[in-house]
C-alpha positions as CSV (number, residue, x, y, z in Angstrom):
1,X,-18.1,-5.0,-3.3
2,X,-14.7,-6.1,-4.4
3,X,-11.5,-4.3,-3.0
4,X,-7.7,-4.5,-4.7
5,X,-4.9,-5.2,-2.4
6,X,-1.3,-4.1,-3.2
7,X,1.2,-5.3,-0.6
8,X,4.0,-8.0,-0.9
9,X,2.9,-11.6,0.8
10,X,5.7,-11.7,3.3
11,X,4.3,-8.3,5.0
12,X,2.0,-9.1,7.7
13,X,-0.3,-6.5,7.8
14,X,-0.6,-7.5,3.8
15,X,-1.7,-11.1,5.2
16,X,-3.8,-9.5,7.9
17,X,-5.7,-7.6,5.1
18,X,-6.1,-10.5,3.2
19,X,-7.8,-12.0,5.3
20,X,-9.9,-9.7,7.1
21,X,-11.8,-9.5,3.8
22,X,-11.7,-13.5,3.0
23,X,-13.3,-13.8,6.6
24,X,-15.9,-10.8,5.2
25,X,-16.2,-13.1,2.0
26,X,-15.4,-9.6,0.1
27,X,-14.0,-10.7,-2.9
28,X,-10.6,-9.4,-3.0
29,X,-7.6,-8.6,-6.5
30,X,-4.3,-9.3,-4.9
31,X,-1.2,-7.1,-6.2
32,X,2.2,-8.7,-5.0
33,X,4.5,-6.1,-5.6
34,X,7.0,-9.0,-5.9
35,X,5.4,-10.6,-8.5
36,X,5.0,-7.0,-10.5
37,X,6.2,-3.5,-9.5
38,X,3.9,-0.9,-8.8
39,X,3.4,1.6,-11.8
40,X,3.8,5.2,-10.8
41,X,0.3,5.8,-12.4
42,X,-0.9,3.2,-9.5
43,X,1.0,4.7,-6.8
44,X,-0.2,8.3,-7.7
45,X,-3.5,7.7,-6.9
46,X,-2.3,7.3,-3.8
47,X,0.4,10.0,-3.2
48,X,-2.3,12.4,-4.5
49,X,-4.9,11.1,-1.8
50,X,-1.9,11.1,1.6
51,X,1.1,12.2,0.1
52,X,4.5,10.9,-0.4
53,X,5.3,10.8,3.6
54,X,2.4,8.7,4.2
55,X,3.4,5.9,1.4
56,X,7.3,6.1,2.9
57,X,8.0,3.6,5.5
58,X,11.0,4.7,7.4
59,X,11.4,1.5,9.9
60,X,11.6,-1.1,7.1
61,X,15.1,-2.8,7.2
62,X,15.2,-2.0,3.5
63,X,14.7,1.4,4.1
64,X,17.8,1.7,6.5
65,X,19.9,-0.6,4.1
66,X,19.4,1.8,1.4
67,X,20.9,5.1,3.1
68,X,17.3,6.7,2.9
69,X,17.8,8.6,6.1
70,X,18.7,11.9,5.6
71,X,17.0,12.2,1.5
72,X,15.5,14.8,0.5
73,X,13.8,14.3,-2.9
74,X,11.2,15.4,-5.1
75,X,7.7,13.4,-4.9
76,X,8.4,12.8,-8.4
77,X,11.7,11.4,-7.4
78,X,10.1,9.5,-4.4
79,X,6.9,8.2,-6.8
80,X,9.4,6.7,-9.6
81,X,11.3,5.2,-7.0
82,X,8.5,3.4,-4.9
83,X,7.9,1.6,-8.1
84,X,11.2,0.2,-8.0
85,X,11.6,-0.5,-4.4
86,X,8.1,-1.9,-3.1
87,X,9.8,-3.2,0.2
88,X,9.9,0.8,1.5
89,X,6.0,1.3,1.1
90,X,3.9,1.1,4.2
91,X,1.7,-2.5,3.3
92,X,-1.0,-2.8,2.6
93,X,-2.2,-0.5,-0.3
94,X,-6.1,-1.0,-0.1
95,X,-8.5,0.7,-3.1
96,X,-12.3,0.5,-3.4
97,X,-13.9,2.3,-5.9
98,X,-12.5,5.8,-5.5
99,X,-11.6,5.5,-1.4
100,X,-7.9,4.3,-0.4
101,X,-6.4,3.5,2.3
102,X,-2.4,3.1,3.2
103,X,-1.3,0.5,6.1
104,X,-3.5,-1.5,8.2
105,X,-6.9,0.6,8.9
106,X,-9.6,-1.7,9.6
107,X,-11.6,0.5,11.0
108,X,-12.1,2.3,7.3
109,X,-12.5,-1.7,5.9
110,X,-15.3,-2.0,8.5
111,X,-17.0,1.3,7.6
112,X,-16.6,0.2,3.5
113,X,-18.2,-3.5,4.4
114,X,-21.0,-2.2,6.6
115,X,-22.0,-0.1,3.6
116,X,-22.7,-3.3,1.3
């Protein structure tokens, strides 16, 4: 089992992913979204699976400091964006195999490490 984490290092439910599966000894493919964007062909897996809403996360201070507010865009608009500004994602972005998950969820991460 191996599981790929997309999240920036300074978000702490990234850190709190991180190591829920280092304490599982899941081996784990760290994404900093710092280091490189998010492509919009990575992010629509996700959209596609919880939607644009889901990815959005409206209490960052980046968020706020962009005017974000009151938008109304496209998911297109939203999904080219999100590549651009990785601080406004809800962290962390977890895949295995084909199952994602958005945000802290252990209780999914338990469910995917009782399986192996």
């Amino acid at each position: 089992m191996a599981v790929q984490i997309f999240g920036v290092r300074k978000s702490r439910d990234t850190r709190a992913a991180l190591r829920f599966f280092a304490e599982r000894r899941i081996p784990t493919h760290f994404v900093d979204f710092t280091v490189r964007p998010a492509s919009p062909g990575e992010l629509r897996r996700f959209v596609q699976r919880f939607g644009v809403t889901a990815l959005v996360d409206s209490n960052t201070k980046r968020y706020r400091d962009l005017g974000l507010g009151a938008s109304h865009r496209s998911d297109a608009w939203w999904l080219s964006y999100l590549a651009t500004e990785p601080l406004i994602l809800r962290m962390p972005l977890v895949r295995h195999d084909t199952r994602l998950t958005v945000g802290l969820d252990t209780k999914t991460w338990i469910s995917w490490a009782d399986e192996h």
